[in-house]
N, C-alpha and C positions, 0 to 999 in steps of 0.2 A: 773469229772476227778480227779484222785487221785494223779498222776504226772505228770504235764507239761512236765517235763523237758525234759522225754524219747521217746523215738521216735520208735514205736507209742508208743500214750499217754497209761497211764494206766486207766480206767475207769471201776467203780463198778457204777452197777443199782440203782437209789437213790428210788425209788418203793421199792422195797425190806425191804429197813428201816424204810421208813413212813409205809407200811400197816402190816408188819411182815410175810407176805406168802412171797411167788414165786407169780412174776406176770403173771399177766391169760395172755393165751396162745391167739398169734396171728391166727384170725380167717378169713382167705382168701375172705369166702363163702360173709362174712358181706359187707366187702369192695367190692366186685364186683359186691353186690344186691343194695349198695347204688350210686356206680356210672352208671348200668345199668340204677336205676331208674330215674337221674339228666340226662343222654345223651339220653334214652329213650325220653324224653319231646323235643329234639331238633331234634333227629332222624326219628320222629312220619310223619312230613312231608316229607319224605323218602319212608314212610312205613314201618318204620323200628321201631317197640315196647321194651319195655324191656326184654319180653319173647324172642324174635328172638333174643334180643343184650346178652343174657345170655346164650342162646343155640348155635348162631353161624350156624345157619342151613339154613341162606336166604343169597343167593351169587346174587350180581349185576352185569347187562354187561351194556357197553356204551348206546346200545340202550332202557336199560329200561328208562333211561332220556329223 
Protein backbone atom coordinates (compact mmCIF):
# COMPACT_ATOMS: atom_id res chain seq x y z
CA UNK A 1 0.00 0.00 0.00
CA UNK A 2 1.45 3.20 -1.14
CA UNK A 3 -1.34 5.46 0.42
CA UNK A 4 -3.57 4.79 3.28
CA UNK A 5 -5.00 7.65 3.35
CA UNK A 6 -7.09 7.56 -0.07
CA UNK A 7 -9.94 5.74 -0.33
CA UNK A 8 -9.45 3.09 -2.15
CA UNK A 9 -6.07 2.74 -1.05
CA UNK A 10 -3.32 3.08 -3.59
CA UNK A 11 -1.32 -0.21 -4.04
CA UNK A 12 1.65 -1.15 -6.23
CA UNK A 13 2.70 -5.11 -6.61
CA UNK A 14 5.75 -5.43 -4.21
CA UNK A 15 6.77 -8.86 -6.65
CA UNK A 16 7.60 -6.63 -9.33
CA UNK A 17 10.49 -4.93 -7.27
CA UNK A 18 11.88 -7.91 -5.55
CA UNK A 19 12.12 -10.10 -8.86
CA UNK A 20 12.52 -7.25 -11.53
CA UNK A 21 9.80 -8.92 -14.31
CA UNK A 22 6.09 -8.81 -14.38
CA UNK A 23 4.76 -11.36 -12.11
CA UNK A 24 3.81 -14.85 -13.94
CA UNK A 25 0.69 -14.95 -14.77
CA UNK A 26 -2.24 -16.40 -12.75
CA UNK A 27 -2.81 -19.99 -13.95
CA UNK A 28 -6.63 -21.29 -13.26
CA UNK A 29 -5.86 -24.93 -14.74
CA UNK A 30 -3.06 -25.32 -11.64
CA UNK A 31 -5.54 -24.41 -8.84
CA UNK A 32 -8.41 -26.60 -10.01
CA UNK A 33 -5.84 -29.79 -10.57
CA UNK A 34 -4.88 -29.12 -7.10
CA UNK A 35 -8.08 -28.83 -5.46
CA UNK A 36 -9.73 -31.48 -7.66
CA UNK A 37 -6.97 -33.68 -6.45
CA UNK A 38 -7.37 -32.74 -2.24
CA UNK A 39 -11.57 -33.09 -2.64
CA UNK A 40 -11.01 -36.11 -5.15
CA UNK A 41 -9.58 -38.12 -1.86
CA UNK A 42 -13.02 -37.20 0.11
CA UNK A 43 -15.23 -37.55 -2.90
CA UNK A 44 -13.71 -41.17 -3.86
CA UNK A 45 -16.42 -42.58 -1.40
CA UNK A 46 -19.11 -40.97 -3.48
CA UNK A 47 -17.64 -42.38 -6.45
CA UNK A 48 -16.79 -39.37 -7.35
CA UNK A 49 -12.69 -39.16 -8.56
CA UNK A 50 -10.69 -36.29 -9.68
CA UNK A 51 -11.03 -37.00 -13.25
CA UNK A 52 -15.08 -36.78 -12.96
CA UNK A 53 -14.56 -33.57 -10.33
CA UNK A 54 -12.43 -31.80 -13.25
CA UNK A 55 -14.74 -32.82 -16.12
CA UNK A 56 -18.02 -32.26 -14.37
CA UNK A 57 -19.59 -35.07 -16.36
CA UNK A 58 -21.20 -37.38 -13.39
CA UNK A 59 -24.69 -35.86 -12.29
CA UNK A 60 -26.27 -37.52 -8.89
CA UNK A 61 -30.12 -37.99 -8.15
CA UNK A 62 -31.48 -38.78 -4.58
CA UNK A 63 -31.79 -42.31 -5.32
CA UNK A 64 -28.13 -43.10 -6.16
CA UNK A 65 -27.75 -42.78 -2.07
Amino acid sequence: VTSAKNSPMDVEPWLVDEIGEDPPRYDPDYYARRLATALGRITEAFGWGRTELMSGSRQQTLFDF
